[in-house]
N, C-alpha and C positions, 0 to 999 in steps of 0.2 A: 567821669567814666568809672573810675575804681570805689566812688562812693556809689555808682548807680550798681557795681557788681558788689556789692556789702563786704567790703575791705575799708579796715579800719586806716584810715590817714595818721602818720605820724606825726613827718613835715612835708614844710613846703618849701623852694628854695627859687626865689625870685628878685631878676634887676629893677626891672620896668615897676615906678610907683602905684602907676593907674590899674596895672595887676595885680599887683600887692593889695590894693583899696578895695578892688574888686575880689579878689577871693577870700577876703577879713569877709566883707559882709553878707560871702554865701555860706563861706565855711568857718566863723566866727572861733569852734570849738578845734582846729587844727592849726597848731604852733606855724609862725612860716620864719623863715631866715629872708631876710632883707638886706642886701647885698652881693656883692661880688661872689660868684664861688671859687674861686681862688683864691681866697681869704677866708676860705671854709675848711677847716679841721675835720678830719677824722673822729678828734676825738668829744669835740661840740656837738656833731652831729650824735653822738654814741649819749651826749649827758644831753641832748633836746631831747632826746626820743627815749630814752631810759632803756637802753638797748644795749645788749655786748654785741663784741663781734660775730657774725655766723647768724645773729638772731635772727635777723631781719628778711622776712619772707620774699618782697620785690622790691626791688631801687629802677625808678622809674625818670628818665629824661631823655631832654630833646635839645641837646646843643644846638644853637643858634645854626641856620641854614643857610643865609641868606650867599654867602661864599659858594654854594653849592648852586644855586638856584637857576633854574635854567631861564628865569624873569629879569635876573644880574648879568652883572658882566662876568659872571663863572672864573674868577683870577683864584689863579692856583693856589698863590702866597696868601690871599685875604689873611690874615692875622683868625676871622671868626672861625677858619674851617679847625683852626686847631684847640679851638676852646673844649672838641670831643678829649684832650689830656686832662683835664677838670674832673670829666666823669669816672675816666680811669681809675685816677686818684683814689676818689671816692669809693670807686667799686673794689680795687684793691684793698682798702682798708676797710669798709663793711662788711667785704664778703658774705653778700644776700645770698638767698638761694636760689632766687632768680632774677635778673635784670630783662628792662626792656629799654631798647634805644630808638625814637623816632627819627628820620629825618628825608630830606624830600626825595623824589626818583630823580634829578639831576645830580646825585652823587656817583649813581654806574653807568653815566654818559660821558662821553667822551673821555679828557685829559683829568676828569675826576674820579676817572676810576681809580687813578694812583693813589688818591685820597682814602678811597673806599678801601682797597688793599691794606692799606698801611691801618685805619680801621678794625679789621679782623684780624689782622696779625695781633696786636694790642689786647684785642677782649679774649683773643683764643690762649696768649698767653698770661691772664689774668687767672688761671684756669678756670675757664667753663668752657662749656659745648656751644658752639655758638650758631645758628642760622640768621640768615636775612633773606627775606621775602618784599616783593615791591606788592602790596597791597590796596586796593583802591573803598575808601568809605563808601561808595554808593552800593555795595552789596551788603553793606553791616546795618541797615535802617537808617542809613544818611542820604539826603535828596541831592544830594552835590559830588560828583565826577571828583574823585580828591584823591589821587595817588600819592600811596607815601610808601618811604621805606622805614619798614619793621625789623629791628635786630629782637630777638629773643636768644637769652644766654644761660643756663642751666648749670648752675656748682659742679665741676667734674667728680667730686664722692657722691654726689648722688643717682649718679649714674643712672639718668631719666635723658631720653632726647628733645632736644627743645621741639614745638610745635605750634601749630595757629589754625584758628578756627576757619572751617569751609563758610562761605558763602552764606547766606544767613535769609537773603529775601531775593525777590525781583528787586527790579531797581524801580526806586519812586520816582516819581515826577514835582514837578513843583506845582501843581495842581493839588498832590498829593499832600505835597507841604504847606501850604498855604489853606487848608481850609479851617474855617473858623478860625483865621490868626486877626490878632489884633488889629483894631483900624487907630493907624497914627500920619502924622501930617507926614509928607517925604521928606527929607533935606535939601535944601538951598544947591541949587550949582551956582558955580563960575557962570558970568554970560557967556565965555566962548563955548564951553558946556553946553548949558544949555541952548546956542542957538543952533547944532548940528542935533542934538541928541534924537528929534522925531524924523530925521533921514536914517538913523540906523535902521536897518532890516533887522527882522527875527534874526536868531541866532549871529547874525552880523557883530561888525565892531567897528569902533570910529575911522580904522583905517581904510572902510566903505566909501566912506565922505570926503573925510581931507588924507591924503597921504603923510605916513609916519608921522598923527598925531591924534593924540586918543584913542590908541591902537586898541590899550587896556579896557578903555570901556568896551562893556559885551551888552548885547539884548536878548534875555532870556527867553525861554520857550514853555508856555503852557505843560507839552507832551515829553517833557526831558527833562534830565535832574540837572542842575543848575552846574555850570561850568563851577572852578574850582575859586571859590572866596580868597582874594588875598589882603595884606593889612591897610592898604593905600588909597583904598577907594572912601577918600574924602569930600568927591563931589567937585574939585577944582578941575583935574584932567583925568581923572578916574572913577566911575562906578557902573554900577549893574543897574540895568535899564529894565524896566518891568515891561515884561510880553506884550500888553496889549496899549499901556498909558506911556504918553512920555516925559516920564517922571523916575529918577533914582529908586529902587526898593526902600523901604524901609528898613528900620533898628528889627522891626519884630519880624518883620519876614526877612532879613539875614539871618536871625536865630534863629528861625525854625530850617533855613535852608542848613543852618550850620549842626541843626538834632541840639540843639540848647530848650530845655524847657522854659515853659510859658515864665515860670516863676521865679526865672534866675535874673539877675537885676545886673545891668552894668550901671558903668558911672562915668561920668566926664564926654556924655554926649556922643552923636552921631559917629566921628573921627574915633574915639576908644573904643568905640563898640564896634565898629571894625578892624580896628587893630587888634581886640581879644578874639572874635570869630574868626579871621585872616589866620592866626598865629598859632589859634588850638589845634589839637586832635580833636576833630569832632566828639561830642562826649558819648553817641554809641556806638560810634567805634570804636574807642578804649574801651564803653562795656563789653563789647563782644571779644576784646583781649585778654581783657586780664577774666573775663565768668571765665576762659577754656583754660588758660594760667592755673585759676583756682582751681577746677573739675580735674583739669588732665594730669599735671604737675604737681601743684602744694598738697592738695587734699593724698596725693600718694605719697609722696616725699615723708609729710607731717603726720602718715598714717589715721 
């Protein structure tokens, strides 16, 4: 998204191999750190990027969700929901001039709102200005129902209020997405998979069929944007069901569901390539965050 809004990448900073692999060989010419980020400096970060402090236009991430998720068991302790102290760190000691934080709408539901509190007390005393917005990609050119939540946090000396772009299209269809997409074989189910999957109804889901099991599978719809991708759908007791065949979607029409162009390559087969589509921000809907980032905020800010 930030290469389709023409923002220069500096780094990357990634656990997962098969994402690392993956974005060496779409973004070959932007540095990544590979590992842990809490065994990430401050001041590594300052000599990868050739950057002082204050430099640094937007610090961009998405601590892991999965503690939040309203798809989990939402436990308050999970250890991941506090991996957001990593990004602190970082933002503390960068001091960009703007940050952005993803992560999903099951964090201002229920017993996680505590989490979300404690959240904004943190970034608001990092000093910046901080808002969060529950945002959904199917208004930004993405064909897929994907609500997320957006922090956007503005340097307090620059005395600009943080902001986020209106609404951008109708909403697509997968009609819309899918035309002219690649013709490729589907992937393999499980047989317990596959022997319910042509009882699911449109819009349905396995738990049509058998009670509390393949709950996750859904059967998409021609005239609707595709319910929300997530990283698990491997095909054993998980995936999205094509509207009219009773067959798994595709690698190439998840990427198009997920606004990935034609031309972006993943690696390590069906399973990665739903765990990278699953996990992303759609990539135009980070364009359509960080173009209003750059128009509204930097290009003032940077004069």
């Amino acid at each position: 998204g930030y290469s389709m809004a023409d923002y220069r990448e500096l780094l990357a900073v990634e656990w997962d191999q098969n994402a690392v692999d993956t974005f060496k060989l779409n973004f070959p010419e932007v540095p990544v750190y590979h590992g842990d980020i809490a065994k990430l400096s401050v001041e590594e970060v300052l000599r990868m990027t050739g950057l002082k402090e204050g430099e640094l236009d937007v610090f961009d991430g998405s601590p892991p969700c999965q503690g939040f998720s309203t798809a989990g068991k939402r436990n308050l302790n999970d250890s991941r929901n506090q991996l957001f102290h990593e990004y602190v760190r970082l933002l503390r000691g960068l001091k960009p001039k703007v940050f952005v934080m993803e992560n999903v709408s099951g964090m201002v539901k229920g017993k996680m709102k505590l989490i979300f509190a404690e959240i904004m007390r943190e970034l608001k005393a990092s000093g910046y200005q901080v808002s969060a917005r529950l945002m959904n990609a199917m208004y930004f050119n993405v064909p897929q129902s994907r609500q997320r939540m957006i922090f956007i946090g503005v340097r307090d000396d620059l005395n600009t209020e943080p902001s986020y772009p209106k609404p951008q299209t109708q909403i697509l269809t997968i009609t819309d997405a899918w035309c002219n997409v690649i013709k490729q074989p589907p992937p393999q189910l499980s047989p317990a998979l596959a022997s319910i999957i042509s009882k699911i109804p449109i819009w349905g889901d396995g738990s049509d069929v058998i009670r509390g099991k393949f709950f996750n599978t859904k059967r998409l719809c021609f005239n609707h944007p595709s319910r929300t991708i997530v990283k698990g759908a491997t095909g054993s007791r998980l995936c999205y069901v094509h509207p009219s065949e009773d067959r798994a979607i595709t690698e190439a029409e998840a990427a198009r569901i997920g606004s990935w162009p034609d031309q972006y390559q993943f690696i390590g087969g069906y399973k990665h390539s739903m765990e990278r589509i699953g996990n992303s921000v759609p990539p135009l809907f980070m364009k359509a965050i960080a173009g209003h980032i750059k128009v509204e905020i930097l290009d003032k800010v940077n004069g």
